[in-house]
N, C-alpha and C positions, 0 to 999 in steps of 0.2 A: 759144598761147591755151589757159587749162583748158575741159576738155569743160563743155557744161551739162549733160549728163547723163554720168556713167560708172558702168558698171555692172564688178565685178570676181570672178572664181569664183564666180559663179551658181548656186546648187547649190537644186535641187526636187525633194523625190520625194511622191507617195502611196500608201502603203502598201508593197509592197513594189516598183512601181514607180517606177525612176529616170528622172525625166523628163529632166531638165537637170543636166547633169556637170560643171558649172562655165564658164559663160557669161563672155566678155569683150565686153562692146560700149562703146561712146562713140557722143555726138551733139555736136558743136560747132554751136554758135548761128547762127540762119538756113540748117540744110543741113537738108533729107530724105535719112533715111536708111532702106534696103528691107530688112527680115528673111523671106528665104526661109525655105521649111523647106515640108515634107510633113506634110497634115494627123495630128493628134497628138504633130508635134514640140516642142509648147507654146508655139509663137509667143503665142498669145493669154493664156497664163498669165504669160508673160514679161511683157505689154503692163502687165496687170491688177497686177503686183505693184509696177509703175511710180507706181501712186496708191494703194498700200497696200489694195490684195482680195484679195489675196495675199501671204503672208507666206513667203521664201526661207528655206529651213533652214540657206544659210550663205552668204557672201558679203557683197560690201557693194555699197552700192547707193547713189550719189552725186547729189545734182540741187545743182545752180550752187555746189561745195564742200563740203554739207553733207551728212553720213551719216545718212542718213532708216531707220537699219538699228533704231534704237531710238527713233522717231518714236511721240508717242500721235496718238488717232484727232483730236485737238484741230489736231495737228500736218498732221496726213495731210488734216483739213478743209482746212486751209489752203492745200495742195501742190495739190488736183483744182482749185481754181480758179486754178490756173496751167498745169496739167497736162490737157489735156482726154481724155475718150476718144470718139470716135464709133464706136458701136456697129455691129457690120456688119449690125443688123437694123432699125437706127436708132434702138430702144428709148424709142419714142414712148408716151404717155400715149393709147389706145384712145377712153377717154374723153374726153378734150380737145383742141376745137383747134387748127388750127397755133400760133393767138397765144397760147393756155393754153399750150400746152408749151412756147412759148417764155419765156413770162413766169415760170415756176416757177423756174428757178434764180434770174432777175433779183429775186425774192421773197426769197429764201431767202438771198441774196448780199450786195444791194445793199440799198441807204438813196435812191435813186431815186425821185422824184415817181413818181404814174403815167403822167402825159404826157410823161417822159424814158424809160422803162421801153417803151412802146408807141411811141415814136421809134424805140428801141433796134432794138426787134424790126423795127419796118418800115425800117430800117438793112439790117439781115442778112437779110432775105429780098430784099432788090432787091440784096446784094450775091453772091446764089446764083441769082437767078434766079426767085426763089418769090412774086415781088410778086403782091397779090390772093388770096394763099392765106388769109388770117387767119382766115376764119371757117369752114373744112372743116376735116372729120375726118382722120386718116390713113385710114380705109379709103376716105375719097375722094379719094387721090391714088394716082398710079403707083408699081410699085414702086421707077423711078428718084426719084421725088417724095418719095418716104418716107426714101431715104437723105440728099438732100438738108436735108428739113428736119431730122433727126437730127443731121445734120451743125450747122446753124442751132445751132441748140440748141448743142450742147455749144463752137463758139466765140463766146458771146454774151457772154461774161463778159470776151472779149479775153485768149484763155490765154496763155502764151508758146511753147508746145511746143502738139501735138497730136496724137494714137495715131489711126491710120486703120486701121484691124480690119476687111479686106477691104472695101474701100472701091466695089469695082467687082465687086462679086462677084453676077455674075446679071442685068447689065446688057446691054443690046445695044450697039452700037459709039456709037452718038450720043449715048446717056446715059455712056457712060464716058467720051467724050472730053468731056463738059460736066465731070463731076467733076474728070479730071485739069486741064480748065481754072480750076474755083474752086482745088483745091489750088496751083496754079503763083501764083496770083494770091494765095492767103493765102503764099505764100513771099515773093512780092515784099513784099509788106504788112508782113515780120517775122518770121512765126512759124514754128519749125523744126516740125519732124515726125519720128513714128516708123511709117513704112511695113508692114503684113503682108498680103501678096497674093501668089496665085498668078499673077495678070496680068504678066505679064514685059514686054509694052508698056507697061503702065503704069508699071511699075519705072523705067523706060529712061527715059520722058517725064516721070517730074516728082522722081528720087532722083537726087541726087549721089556717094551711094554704096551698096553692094548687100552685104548678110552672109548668107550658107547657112547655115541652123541645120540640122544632123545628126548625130545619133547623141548628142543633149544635148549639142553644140557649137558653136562656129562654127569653121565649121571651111574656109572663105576667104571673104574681105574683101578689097574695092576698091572703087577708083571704079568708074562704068557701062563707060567704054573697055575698062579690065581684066577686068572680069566676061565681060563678053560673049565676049572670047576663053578663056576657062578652062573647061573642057572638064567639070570638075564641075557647071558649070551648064547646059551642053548634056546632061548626063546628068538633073539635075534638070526640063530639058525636056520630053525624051523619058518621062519621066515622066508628067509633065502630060497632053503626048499621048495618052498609053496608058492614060490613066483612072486610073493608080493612085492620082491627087492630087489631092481638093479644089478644084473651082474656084469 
């Protein structure tokens, strides 16, 4: 089966910084897949260049066959409403809303009555959890509450894939196992996923397979079984531990 997403020699720099040395990933349809890496190894530039906010200085970059390497922005509109990103700050509108922030892409997307549109959304907040939020602000919710509906938001358009960009990052144990819950359950649902978290339980509970990005590489890849015993990732651990890593 072709991947729906392959990415090949990845190559990013800024300035005279080499971030990424030539990246190989793949995503085959319906799997979450985990990109380790220590913070400023460009996990999140990697994510962003996925829906064209980034632009690769070489390599090519593939979603369901097609090389998106010479894509215009007409094209790239097209690719983020298959492609989601949720943001790991959840990148909520201050001024609006739960049901405002939910309804702006449904605007902006869709041809949707407003009583399909306002369905839509009280859809996906009772499918995360957020039923009765509609008319508070984000600063009046948790900051579990805020990932959540960020999350809302960006799969309201029913993407086919999905970028989770630290998805559990600053949560307590009960708010991340809710999250790893909606993700397990958008898997059943259909939708594949691209993983970037220091949470290594979380890895464990909802990716099928796990990539270490280091040194602007990947530099091993496997399923969860195999990972776990590779001793690159116990060192990536010990890491973590030790504070030198982003959590």
């Amino acid at each position: 089966m072709d991947p729906l997403v392959e990415v090949l020699d990845f190559k990013k720099s800024y300035g005279s910084k080499l971030v990424h040395k030539g990246v190989n990933f793949n995503l085959q349809k319906g799997e979450i897949v985990c990109l380790l890496g220590q913070s400023g190894s460009g996990k999140s530039v990697f994510l962003r260049a996925l829906i064209g906010l980034e632009k690769p200085d070489s390599g090519t970059m593939r979603y369901k066959g097609q090389n998106m390497s010479s894509y215009s922005e007409e094209d790239w509109f097209k690719v983020r409403k298959e492609i989601a990103y949720a943001f790991q700050n959840g990148a909520l509108f201050d001024s609006f809303t739960v049901e405002e922030n939910l309804l702006y892409p449904l605007d902006a997307h869709t041809n949707l009555s407003k009583a399909q549109k306002k369905k839509r959304v009280k859809e996906i907040l009772e499918l995360i959890g957020l039923q009765g939020t509609e008319n508070l602000f984000p600063s009046d919710l948790s900051g579990g509450m805020q990932k959540r509906a960020g999350l809302a938001r960006a799969i309201i358009l029913d993407p086919e894939i999905i970028l989770y960009d630290e998805p559990t990052a600053g949560l307590d144990p009960l708010n991340t196992r809710v999250i790893q819950d909606i993700m397990l359950d958008l898997k059943k649902r259909g939708k594949s996923g691209i993983l970037v978290t220091h949470d290594m339980p979380t890895a464990i509970a909802v990716s099928e397979r796990i990539s270490l990005l280091k040194d602007g590489k990947i530099v091993v890849s496997g399923t969860v079984a195999e990972m776990r015993k590779d001793k690159r990732i116990e060192e990536f651990m010990t890491g973590v531990t030790n504070g030198s890593t982003e959590r």
